[in-house]
DSSP file (Angstrom, degrees, kcal/mol; ACC not computed):
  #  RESIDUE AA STRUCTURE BP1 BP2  ACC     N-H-->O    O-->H-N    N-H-->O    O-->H-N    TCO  KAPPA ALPHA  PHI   PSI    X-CA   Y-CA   Z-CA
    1    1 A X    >>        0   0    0      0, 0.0     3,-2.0     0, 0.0     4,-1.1   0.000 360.0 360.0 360.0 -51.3  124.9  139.9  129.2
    2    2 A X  H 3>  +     0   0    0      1,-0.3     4,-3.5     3,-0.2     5,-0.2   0.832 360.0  65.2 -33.8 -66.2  127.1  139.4  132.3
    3    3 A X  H 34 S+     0   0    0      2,-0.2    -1,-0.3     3,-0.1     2,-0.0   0.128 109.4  28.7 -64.4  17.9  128.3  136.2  130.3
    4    4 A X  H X> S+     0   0    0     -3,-2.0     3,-1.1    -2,-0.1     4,-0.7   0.518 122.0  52.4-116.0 -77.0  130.2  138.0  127.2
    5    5 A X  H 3X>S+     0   0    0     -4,-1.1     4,-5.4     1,-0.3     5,-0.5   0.708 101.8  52.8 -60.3 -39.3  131.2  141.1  129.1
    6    6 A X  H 3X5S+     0   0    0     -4,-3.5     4,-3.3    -5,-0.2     5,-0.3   0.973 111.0  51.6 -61.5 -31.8  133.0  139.8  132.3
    7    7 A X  H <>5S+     0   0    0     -3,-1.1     4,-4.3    -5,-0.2     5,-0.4   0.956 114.0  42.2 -52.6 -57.2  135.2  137.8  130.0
    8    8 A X  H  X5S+     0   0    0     -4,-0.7     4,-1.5     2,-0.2    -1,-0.2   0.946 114.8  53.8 -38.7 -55.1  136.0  141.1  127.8
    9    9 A X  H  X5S+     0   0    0     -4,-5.4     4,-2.0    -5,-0.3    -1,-0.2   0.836 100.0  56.2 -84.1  -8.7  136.4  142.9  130.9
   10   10 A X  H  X<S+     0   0    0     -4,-3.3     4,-1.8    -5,-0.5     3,-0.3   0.951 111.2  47.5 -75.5 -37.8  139.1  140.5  132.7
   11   11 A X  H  X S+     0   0    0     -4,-4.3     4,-1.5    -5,-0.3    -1,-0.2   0.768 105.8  59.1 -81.5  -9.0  141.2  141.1  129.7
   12   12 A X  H  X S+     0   0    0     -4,-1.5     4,-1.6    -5,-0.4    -1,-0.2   0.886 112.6  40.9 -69.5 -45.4  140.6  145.0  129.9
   13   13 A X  H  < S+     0   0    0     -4,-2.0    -2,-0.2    -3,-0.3     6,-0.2   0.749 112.0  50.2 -69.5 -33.2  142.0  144.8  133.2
   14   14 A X  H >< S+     0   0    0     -4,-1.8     3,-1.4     2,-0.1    -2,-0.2   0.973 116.9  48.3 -46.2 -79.5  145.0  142.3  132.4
   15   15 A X  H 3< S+     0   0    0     -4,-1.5    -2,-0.2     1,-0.3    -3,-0.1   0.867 136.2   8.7 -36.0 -47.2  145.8  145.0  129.2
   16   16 A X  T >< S+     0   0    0     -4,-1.6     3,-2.5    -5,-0.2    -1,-0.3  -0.507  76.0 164.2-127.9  65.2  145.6  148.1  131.2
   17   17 A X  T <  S+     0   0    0     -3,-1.4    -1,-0.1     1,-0.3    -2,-0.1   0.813  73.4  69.6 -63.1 -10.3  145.4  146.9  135.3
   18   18 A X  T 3  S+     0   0    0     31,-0.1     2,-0.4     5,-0.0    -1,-0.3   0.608  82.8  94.5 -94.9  -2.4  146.4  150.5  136.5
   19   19 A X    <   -     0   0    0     -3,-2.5     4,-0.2     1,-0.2     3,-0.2  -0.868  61.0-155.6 -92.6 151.7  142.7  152.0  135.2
   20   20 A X  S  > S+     0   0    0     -2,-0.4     4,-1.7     2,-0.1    -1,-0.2   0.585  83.4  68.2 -67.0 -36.0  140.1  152.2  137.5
   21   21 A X  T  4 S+     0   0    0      2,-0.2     4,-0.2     1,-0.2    -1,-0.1   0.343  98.2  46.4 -19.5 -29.6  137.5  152.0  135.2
   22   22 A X  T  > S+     0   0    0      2,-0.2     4,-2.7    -6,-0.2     5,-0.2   0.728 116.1  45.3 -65.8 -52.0  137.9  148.6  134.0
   23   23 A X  H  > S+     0   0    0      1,-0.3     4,-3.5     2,-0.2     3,-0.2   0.990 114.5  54.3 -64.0 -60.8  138.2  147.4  137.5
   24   24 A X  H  X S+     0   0    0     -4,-1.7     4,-0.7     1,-0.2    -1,-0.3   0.768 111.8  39.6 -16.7 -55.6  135.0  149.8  138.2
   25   25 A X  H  > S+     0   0    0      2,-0.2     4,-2.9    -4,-0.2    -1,-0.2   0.771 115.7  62.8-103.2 -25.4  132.8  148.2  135.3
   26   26 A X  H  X S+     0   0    0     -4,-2.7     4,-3.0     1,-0.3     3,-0.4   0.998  99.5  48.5 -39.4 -76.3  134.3  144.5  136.5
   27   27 A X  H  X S+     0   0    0     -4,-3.5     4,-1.2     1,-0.3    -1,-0.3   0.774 107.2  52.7 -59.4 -34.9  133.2  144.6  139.5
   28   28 A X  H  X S+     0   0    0     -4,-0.7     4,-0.7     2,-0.2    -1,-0.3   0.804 109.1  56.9 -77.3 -40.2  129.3  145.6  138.5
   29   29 A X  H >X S+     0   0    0     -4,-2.9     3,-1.8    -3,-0.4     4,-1.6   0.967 106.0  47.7 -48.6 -48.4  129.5  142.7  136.1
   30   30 A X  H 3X>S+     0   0    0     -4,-3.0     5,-3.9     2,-0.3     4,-0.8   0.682 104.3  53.4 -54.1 -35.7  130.2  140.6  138.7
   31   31 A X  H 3<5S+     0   0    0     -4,-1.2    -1,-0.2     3,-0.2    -2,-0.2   0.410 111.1  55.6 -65.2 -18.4  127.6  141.7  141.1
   32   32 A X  H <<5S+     0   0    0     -3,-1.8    -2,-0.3    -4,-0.7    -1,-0.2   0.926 110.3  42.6 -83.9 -57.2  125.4  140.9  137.9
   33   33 A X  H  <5S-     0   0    0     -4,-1.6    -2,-0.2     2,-0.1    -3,-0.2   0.648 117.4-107.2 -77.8 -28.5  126.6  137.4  137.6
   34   34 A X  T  <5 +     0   0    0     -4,-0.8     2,-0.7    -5,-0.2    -3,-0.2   0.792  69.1 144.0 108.2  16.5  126.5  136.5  141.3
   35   35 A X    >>< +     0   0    0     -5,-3.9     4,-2.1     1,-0.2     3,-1.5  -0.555  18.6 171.9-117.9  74.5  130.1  136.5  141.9
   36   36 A X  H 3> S+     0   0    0     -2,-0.7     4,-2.9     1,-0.3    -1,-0.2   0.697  76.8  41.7 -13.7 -71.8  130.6  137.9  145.2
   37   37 A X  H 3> S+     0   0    0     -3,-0.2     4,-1.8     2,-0.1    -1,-0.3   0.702 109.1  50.9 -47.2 -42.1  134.0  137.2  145.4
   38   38 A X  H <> S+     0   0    0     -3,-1.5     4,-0.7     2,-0.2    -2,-0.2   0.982 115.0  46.4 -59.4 -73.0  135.1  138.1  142.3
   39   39 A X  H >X S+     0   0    0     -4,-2.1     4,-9.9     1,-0.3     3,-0.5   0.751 109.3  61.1 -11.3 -66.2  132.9  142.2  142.9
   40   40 A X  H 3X S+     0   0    0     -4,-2.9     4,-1.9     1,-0.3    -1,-0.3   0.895 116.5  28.4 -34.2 -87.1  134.7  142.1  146.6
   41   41 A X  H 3< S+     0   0    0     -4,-1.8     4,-0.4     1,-0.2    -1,-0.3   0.500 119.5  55.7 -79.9  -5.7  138.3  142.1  144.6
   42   42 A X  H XX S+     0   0    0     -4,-0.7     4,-6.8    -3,-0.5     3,-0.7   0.891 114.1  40.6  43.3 -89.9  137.1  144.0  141.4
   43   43 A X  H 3X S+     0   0    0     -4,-9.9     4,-1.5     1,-0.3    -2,-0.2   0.730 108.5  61.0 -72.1 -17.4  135.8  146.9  143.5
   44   44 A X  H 3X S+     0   0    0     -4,-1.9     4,-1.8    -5,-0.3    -1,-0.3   0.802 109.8  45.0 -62.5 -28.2  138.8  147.0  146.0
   45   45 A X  H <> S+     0   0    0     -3,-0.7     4,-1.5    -4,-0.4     5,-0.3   0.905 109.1  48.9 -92.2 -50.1  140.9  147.7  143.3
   46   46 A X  H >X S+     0   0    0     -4,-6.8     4,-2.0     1,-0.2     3,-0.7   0.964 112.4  51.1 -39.6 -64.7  139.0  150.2  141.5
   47   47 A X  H 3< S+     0   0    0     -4,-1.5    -2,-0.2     1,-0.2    -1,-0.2   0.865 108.9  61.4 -63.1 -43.4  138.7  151.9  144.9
   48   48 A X  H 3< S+     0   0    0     -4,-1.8    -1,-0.2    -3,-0.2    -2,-0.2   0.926 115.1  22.1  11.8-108.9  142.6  151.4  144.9
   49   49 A X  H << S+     0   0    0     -4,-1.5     2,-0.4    -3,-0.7    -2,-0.2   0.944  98.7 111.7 -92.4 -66.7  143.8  153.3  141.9
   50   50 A X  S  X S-     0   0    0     -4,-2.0     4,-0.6    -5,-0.3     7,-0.1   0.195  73.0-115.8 -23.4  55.0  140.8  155.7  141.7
   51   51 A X  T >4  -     0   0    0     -2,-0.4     3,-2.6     2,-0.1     6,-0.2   0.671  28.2-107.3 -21.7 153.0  141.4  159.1  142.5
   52   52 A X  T 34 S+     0   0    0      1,-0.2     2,-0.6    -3,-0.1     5,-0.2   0.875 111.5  45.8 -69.4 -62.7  139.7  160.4  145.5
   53   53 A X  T 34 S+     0   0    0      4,-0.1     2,-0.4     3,-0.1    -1,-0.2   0.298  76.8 132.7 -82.1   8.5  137.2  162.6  143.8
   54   54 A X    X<  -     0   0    0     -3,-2.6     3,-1.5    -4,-0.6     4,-0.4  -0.484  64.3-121.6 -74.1 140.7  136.3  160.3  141.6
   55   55 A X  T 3> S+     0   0    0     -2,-0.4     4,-0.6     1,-0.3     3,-0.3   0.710 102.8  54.0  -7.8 -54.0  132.1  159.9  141.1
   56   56 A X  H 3> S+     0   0    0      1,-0.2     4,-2.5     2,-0.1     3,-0.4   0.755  79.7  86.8 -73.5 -33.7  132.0  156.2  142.0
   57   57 A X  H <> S+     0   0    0     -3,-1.5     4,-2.8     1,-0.2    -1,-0.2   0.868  87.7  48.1 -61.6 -49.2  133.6  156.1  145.1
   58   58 A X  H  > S+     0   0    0     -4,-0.4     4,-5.2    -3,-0.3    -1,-0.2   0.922 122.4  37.6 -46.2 -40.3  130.6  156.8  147.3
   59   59 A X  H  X S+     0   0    0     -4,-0.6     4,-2.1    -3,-0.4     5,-0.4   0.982 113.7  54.5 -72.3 -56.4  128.6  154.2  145.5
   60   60 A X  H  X S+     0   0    0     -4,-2.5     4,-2.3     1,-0.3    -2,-0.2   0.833 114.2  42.5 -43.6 -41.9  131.5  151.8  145.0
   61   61 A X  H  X S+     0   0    0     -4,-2.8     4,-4.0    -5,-0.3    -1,-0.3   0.926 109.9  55.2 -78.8 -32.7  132.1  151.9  148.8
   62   62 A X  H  X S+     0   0    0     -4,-5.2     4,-2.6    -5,-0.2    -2,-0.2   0.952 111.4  47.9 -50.3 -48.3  128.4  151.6  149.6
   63   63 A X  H  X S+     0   0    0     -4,-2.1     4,-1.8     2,-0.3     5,-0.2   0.739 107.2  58.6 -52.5 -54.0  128.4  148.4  147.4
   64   64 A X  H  X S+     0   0    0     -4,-2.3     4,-3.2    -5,-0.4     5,-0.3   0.968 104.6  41.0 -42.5 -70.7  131.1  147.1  148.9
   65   65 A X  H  X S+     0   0    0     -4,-4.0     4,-1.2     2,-0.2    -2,-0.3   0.983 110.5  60.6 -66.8 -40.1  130.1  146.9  152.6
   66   66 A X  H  < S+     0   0    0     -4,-2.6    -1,-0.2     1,-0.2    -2,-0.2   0.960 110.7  41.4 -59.5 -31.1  126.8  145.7  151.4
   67   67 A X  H  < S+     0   0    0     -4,-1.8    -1,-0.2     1,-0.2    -2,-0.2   0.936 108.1  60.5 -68.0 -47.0  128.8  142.6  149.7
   68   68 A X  H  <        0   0    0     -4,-3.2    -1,-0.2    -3,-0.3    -2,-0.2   0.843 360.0 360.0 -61.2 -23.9  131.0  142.3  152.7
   69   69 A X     <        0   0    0     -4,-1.2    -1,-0.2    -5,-0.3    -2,-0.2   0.635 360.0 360.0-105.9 360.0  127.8  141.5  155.1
């Protein structure tokens, strides 16, 4: 799955780069695919633009530091 959707979802983020949602759903592909690196800059950028009260953030940051270590 990982390999038709990240493709999809880098041009969803190119098209519109200011949602967090894109960046959001990026970065969980990526974590799918094995692409550390990619996730890492994915999910800083969701975390970014997201607005503070958005859902995700808690998870998104847990997710993060587990990828960082």
């Amino acid at each position: 799955r990982s390999d038709r959707s990240v493709p999809m979802l880098r041009r969803a983020t190119e098209v519109e780069p200011l949602a967090a949602a894109g960046w959001l759903l990026l970065g969980r592909e990526l974590v799918n695919a094995r692409d550390t690196t990619g996730a890492i800059a994915a999910f800083e950028r969701y975390l970014a633009l997201a607005p503070r009260n958005d859902l995700s953030r808690g998870s998104t940051t847990q997710v993060l530091a587990a990828l960082r270590h």
